[in-house]
TILO-263174 format. One line per field, with one value per residue (C-alpha): residue number from 1; residue in one letter; y, z, x. Coordinates in nm, 3 decimals. Layout:
BEGIN
nr = [NUM/...] .
rest = [a/...] .
y = [Y/...] .
z = [Z/...] .
x = [X/...] .
% end
This chain:
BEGIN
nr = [1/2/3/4/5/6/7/8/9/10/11/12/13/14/15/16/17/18/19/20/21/22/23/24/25/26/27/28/29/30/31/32/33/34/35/36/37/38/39/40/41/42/43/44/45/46/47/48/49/50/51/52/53/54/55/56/57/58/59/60/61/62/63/64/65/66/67/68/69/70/71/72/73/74/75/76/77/78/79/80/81/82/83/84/85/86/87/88/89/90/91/92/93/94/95/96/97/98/99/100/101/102/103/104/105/106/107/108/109/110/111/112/113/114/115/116/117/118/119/120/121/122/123/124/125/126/127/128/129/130/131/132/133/134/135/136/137/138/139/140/141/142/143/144/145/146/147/148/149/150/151/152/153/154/155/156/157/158/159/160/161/162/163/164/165/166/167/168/169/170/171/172/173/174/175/176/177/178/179/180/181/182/183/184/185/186/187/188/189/190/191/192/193/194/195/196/197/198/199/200/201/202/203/204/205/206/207/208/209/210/211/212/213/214/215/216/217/218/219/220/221/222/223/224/225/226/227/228/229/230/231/232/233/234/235/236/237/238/239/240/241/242/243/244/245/246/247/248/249/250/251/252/253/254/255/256/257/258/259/260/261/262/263/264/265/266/267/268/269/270/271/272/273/274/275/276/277/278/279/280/281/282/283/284/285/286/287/288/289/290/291/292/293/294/295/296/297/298/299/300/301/302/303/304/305/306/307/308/309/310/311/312/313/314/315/316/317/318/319/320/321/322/323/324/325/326/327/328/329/330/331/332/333/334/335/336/337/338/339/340/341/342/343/344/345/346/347/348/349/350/351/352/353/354/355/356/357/358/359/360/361/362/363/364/365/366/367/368/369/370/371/372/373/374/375/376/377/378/379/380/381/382/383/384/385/386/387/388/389/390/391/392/393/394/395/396/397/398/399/400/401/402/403/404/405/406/407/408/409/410/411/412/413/414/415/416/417/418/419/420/421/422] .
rest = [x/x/x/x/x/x/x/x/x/x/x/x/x/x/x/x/x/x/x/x/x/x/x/x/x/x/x/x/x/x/x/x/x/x/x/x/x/x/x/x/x/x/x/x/x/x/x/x/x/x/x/x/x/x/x/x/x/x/x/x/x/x/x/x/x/x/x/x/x/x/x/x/x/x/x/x/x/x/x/x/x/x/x/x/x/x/x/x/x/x/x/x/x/x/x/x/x/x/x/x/x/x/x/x/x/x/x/x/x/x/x/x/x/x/x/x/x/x/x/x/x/x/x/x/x/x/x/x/x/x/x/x/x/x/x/x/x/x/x/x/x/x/x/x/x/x/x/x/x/x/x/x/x/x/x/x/x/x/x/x/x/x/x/x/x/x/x/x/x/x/x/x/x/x/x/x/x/x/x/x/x/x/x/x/x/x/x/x/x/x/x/x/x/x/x/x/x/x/x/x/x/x/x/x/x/x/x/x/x/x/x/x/x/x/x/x/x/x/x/x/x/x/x/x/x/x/x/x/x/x/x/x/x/x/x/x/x/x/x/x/x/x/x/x/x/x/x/x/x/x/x/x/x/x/x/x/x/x/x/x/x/x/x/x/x/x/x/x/x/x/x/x/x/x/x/x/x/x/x/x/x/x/x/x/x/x/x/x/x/x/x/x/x/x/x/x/x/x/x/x/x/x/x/x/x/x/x/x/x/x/x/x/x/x/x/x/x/x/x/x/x/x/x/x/x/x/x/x/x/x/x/x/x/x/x/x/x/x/x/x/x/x/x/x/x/x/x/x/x/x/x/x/x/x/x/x/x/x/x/x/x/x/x/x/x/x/x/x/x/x/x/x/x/x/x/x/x/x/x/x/x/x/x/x/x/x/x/x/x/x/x/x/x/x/x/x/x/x/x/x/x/x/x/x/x/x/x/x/x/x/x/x/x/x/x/x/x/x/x/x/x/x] .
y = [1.860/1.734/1.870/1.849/1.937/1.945/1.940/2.094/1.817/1.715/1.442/1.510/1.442/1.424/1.351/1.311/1.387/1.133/1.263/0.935/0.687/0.470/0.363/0.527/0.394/0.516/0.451/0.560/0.522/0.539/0.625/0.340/0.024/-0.180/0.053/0.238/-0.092/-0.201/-0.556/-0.695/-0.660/-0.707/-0.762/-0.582/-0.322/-0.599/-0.786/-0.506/-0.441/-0.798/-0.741/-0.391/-0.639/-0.880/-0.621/-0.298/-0.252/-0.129/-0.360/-0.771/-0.901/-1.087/-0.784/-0.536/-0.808/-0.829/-0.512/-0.459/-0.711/-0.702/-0.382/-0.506/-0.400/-0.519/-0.429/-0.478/-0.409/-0.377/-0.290/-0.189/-0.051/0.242/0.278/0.068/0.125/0.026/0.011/-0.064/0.060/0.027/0.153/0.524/0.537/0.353/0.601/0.657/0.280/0.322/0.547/0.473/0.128/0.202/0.467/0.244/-0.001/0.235/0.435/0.166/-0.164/-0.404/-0.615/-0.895/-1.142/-1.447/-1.329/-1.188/-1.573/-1.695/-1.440/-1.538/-1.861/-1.739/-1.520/-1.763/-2.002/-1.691/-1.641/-2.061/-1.963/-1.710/-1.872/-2.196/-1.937/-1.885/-1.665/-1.428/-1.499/-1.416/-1.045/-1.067/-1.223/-0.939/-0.714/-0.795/-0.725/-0.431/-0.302/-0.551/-0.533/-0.260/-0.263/-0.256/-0.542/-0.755/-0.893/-0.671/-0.990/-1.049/-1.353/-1.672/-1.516/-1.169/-1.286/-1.549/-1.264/-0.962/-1.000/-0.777/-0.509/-0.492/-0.460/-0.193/0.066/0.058/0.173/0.427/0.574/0.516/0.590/0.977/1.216/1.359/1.054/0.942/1.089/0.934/0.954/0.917/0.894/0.856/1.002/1.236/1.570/1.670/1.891/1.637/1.401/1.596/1.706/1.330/1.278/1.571/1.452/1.065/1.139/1.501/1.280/1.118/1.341/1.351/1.487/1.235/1.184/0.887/0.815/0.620/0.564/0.665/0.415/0.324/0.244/0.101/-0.148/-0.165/-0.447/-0.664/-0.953/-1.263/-1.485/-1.806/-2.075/-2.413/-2.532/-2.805/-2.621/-2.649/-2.339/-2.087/-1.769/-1.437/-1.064/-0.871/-0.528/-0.228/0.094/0.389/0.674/0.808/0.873/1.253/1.265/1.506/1.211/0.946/0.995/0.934/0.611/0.503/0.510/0.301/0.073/0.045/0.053/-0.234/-0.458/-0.286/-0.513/-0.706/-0.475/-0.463/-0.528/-0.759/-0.966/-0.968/-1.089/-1.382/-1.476/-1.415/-1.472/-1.721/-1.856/-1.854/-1.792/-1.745/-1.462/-1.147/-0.758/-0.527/-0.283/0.013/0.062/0.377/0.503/0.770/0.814/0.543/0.298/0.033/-0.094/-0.435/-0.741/-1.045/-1.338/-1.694/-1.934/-2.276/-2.419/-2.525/-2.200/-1.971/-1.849/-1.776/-1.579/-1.392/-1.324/-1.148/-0.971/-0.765/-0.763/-0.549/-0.315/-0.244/-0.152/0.068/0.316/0.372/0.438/0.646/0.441/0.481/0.759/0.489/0.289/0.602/0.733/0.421/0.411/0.717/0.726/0.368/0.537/0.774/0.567/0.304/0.579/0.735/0.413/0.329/0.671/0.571/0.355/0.505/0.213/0.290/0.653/0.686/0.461/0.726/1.047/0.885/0.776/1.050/1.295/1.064/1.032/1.372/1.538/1.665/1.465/1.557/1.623/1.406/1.660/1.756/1.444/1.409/1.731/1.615/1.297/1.480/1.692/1.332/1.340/0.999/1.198/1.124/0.750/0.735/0.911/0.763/0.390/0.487/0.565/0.278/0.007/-0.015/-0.268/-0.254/-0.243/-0.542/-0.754/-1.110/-1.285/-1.686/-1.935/-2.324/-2.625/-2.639/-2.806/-2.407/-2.334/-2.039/-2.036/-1.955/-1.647/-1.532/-1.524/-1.308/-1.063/-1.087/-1.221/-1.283] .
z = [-3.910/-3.565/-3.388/-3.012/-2.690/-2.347/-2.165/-1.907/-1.633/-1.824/-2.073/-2.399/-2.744/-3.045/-3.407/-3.705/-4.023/-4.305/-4.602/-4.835/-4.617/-4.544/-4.247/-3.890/-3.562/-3.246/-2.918/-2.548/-2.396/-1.990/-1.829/-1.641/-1.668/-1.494/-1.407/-1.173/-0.976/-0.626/-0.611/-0.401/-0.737/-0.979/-1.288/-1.204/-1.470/-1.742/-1.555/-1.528/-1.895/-1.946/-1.731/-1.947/-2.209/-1.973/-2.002/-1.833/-1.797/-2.150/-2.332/-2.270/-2.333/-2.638/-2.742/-2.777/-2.993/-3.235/-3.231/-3.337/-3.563/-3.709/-3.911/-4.026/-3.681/-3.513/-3.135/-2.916/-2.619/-2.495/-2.158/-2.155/-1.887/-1.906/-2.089/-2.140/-2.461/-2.580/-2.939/-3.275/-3.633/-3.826/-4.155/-4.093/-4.095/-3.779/-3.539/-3.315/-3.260/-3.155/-2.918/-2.736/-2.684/-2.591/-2.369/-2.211/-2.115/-1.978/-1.791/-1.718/-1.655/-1.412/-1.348/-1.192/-0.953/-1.136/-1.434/-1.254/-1.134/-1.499/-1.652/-1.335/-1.502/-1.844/-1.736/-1.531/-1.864/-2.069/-1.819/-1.893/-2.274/-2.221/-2.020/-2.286/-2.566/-2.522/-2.802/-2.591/-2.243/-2.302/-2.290/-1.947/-1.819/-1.998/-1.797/-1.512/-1.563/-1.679/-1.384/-1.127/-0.848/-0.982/-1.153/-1.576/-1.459/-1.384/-1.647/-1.763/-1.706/-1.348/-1.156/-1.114/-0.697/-0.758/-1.014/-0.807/-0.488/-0.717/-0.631/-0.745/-0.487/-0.570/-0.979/-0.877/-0.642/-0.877/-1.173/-0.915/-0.855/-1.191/-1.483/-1.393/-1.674/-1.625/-1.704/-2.032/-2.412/-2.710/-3.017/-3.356/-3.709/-3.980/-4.212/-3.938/-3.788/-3.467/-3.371/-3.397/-3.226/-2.935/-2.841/-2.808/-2.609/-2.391/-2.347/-2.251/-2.038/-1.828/-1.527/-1.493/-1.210/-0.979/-1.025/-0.928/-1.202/-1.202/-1.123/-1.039/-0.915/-1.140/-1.238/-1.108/-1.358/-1.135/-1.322/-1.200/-1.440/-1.727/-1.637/-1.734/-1.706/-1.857/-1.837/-1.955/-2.180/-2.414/-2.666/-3.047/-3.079/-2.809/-2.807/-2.720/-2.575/-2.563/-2.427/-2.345/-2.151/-2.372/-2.387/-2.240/-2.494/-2.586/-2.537/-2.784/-2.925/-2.975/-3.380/-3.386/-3.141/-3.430/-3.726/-3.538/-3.449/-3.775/-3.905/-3.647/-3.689/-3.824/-4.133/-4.387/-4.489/-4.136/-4.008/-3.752/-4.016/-4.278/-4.061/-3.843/-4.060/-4.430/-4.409/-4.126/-4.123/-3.731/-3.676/-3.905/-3.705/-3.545/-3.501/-3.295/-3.166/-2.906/-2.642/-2.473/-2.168/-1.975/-1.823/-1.897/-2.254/-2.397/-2.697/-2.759/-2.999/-3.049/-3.262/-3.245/-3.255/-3.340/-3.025/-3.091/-3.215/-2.951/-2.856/-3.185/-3.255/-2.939/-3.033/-3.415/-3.207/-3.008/-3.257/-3.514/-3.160/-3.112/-3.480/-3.537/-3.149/-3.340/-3.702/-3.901/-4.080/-4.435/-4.610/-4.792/-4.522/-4.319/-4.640/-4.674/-4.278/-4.281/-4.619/-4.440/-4.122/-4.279/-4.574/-4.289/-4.070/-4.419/-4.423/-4.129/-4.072/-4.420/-4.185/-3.956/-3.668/-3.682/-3.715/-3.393/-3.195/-3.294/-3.200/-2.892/-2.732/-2.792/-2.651/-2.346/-2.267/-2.405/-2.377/-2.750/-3.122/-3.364/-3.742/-3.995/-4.152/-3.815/-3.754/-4.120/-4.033/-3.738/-3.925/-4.196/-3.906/-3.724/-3.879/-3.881/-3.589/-3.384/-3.470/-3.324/-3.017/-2.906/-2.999/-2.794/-2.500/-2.545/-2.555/-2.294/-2.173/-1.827/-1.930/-2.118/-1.987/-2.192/-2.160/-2.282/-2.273/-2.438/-2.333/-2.071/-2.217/-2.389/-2.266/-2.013/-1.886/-2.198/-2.256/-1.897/-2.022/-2.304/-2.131/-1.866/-1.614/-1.281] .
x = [-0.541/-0.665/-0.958/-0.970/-1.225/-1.186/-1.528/-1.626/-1.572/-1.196/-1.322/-1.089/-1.231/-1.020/-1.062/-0.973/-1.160/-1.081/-1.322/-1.249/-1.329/-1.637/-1.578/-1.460/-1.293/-1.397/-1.140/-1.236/-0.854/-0.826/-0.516/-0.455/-0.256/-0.005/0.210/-0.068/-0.170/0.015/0.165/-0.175/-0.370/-0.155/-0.336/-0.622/-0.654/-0.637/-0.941/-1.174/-1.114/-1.255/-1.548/-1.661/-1.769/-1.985/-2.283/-2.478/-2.805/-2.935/-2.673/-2.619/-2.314/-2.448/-2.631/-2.313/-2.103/-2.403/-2.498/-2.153/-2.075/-2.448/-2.347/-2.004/-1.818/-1.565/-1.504/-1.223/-1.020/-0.658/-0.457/-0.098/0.181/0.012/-0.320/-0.649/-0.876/-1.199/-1.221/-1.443/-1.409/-1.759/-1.887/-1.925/-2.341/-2.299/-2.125/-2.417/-2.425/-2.091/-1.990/-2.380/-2.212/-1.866/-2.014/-2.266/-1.979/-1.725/-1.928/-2.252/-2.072/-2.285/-1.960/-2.191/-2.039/-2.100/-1.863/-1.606/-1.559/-1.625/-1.362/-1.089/-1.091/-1.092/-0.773/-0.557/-0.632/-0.388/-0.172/-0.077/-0.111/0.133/0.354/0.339/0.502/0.818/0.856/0.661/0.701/1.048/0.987/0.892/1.152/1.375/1.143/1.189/1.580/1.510/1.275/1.320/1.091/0.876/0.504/0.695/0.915/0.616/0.354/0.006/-0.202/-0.080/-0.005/-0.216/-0.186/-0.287/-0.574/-0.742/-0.733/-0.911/-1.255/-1.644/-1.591/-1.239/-1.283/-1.597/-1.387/-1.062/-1.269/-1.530/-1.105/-0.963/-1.266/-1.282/-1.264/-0.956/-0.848/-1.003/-0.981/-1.260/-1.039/-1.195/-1.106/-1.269/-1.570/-1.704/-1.787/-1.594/-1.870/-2.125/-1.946/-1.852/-2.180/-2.303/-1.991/-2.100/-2.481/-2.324/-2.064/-2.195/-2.256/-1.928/-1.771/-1.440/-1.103/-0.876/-0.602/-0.422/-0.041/0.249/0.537/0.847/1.056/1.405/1.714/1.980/2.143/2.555/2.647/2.525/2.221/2.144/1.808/1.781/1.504/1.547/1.256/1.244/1.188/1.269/1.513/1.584/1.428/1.642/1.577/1.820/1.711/1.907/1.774/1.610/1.413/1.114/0.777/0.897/1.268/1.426/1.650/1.330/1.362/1.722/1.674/1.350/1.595/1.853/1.631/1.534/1.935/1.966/1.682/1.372/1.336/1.494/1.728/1.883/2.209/2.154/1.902/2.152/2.440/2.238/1.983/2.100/2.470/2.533/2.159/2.124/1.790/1.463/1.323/1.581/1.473/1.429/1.167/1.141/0.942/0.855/0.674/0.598/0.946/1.169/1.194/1.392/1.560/1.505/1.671/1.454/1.558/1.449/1.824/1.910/1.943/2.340/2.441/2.317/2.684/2.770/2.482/2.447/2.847/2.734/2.466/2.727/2.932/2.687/2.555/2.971/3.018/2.760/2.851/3.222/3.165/2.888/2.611/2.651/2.467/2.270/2.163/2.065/1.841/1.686/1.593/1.443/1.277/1.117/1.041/0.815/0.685/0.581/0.380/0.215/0.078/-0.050/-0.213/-0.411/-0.628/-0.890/-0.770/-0.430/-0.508/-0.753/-0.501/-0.211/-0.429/-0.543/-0.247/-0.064/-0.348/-0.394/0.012/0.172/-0.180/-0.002/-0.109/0.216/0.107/0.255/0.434/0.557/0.741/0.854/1.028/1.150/1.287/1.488/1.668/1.807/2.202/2.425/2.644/2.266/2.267/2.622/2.525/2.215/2.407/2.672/2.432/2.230/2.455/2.686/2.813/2.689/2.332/2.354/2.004/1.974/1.659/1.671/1.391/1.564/1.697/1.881/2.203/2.234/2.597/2.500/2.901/3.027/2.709/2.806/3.177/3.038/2.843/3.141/2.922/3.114] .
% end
């Protein structure tokens, strides 16, 4: 189903051939994130993404957005814990176009002095965007419960110190170390030839050179007793994350911790949005979602809560996690999660972007891409007695970490009391 490369100095190629289509999506991922960074230059990884789209030598900045978006492109770019992608889907005939930009930018970035001191500003202005939405800013104060004082309990942007010290030399040695091609896979899907493709990859990236593969250091769970953050905000209603310790990206229990999550909080047939939003009417917004990394992962319940009713619904919350660790879901709930699971990924994997970002994380982290049918099998062999177990080794009550951003009146005594706080 997949085709995959290695070339001869480690660049990975891997693709996916999607005959009725018209258009493709083309992703050069680098392994390197937050999580690779020291504390000094924090923030660093996301910055030099930035820069990769200020311009080299045969391409402007102006010049690769409409070159791009001339044919009916669109190009983009992302940084997470753990990876950093470059990214466009365009109307197949325009391949080429493509990767000879991407390419060009990855491997040919001027990173000029005058806009790394443009994008600083541009940078420290999200870092107050993010910190001004509560609804997401939360996370990372959940984070930093979860891994305190290590890289995945601090923010991908950075901090307005560690961002206003990164400076040209800096951003130009840390990709010199970190853009080797050991470290970087061009996924593809789409209509396209993997042989064709390849070869151009070959020609474009045969003098990129060094060995180095990039690492980190492994995180640390050492959590003794149930945490609490809260910051007061004048906000409108207060916004929750409740996260519990999971699994790492290929632990052998990672399907039966999906279809919990999905049990739990995955949609609107959910427990936990059936109890606090359509019975009770607590909060308009409450799932949950997983995360997963390299060697460590989390399970995570968000909800947005009337600001007087916090208590009460952080109470239902633990009420639904203790229910479902002693008794079996119900056969019908546990069909429809997993007949949702895999009806949800059929889906996605319909569209070349979603498609290219699943083939290319996968080969970049696991250095492994998982047919569909694979996983479906995988799926049907998760049993209820699986849901129990990984619920019972999820939440416990000493890994309990609450996140709250609200006003500050919010009763945090009487949460402490619940969480037994002392």
């Amino acid at each position: 189903m997949y085709k995959k490369t290695r070339l001869d100095n480690g660049v990975r190629v891997i693709t996916h051939h999607m005959p009725g289509m018209q258009s493709v999506t083309l992703g050069i991922w680098i392994k390197v994130g937050s999580r690779h960074e020291t504390e000094e230059y924090k923030g660093i990884s996301h910055f030099l993404e930035h820069l990769l789209f200020k311009g080299t030598k045969k391409y402007s900045c102006r010049r690769i957005k409409e070159s791009i978006e001339g044919v009916g492109g669109s190009l983009n770019g992302f940084t997470s814990e753990e990876t950093t992608c470059y990214l466009v889907k365009i109307p197949a005939r325009h391949l080429d176009l493509a990767l000879d930009i991407l390419s060009d930018m990855v491997i040919n970035s001027l990173i000029p002095a005058h806009e790394v001191e443009r994008e600083r500003t541009v940078i420290l202005e999200e870092l107050k965007m993010y910190k001004d939405q509560p609804r997401s800013y939360v996370y990372e104060l959940l984070d930093g419960l979860l891994w305190p004082r290590q890289p995945l309990g601090t923010g991908v942007i950075g901090t307005t110190e560690s961002v206003s010290r990164i400076q040209q030399g800096d951003l130009a040695r840390y990709k010199k170390h970190s853009y080797t091609p050991f470290n970087i896979v061009v996924s593809a899907a789409g209509l396209l030839a993997h042989e064709r493709l390849t070869r151009k990859v070959e020609k474009m990236f045969s003098g990129l050179d060094g060995t180095n593969v990039n690492r980190f250091i492994p995180a640390r769970e050492e959590q003794r007793g149930p945490q609490l953050k809260a910051l007061a905000k004048d906000t409108e209603q207060t916004h929750l994350a409740l996260g519990f310790h999971g699994f790492k990206r290929d632990h052998p229990l990672r399907y039966a911790l999906n279809i919990l999550h999905l049990v739990m909080g995955g949609n609107m047939s959910s427990r936990l949005f059936n109890t606090v939003r359509e019975k009770k009417g607590l909060a308009y917004e409450i799932g949950t979602h997983v995360r997963r990394f390299h060697d460590t992962g989390a399970l995570i319940v968000h909800a947005g809560i009337d600001n007087l009713k916090i208590e009460k619904a952080v109470h239902l919350i633990f009420e639904e996690l203790s229910k479902v660790k002693y008794a079996l879901v119900s056969n019908d709930e546990f069909k429809r999660a997993k007949e949702f699971y895999v009806g949800q990924l059929m889906l996605a994997l319909e569209d070349t972007l979603d498609h290219m970002l699943w083939i290319g994380e996968s080969t970049l982290t696991l250095d492994k891409t998982d047919t569909l049918d694979a996983i479906i099998a995988e799926v049907n062999k998760v049993t209820r007695q699986d849901i129990r177990e990984v619920a019972g080794y999820v939440f416990k009550e000493e890994k309990i970490n609450l996140a709250l951003i609200g006003p500050a009146k919010m009763s945090r005594k009487k949460i402490e009391d619940q969480l037994h706080i002392r």
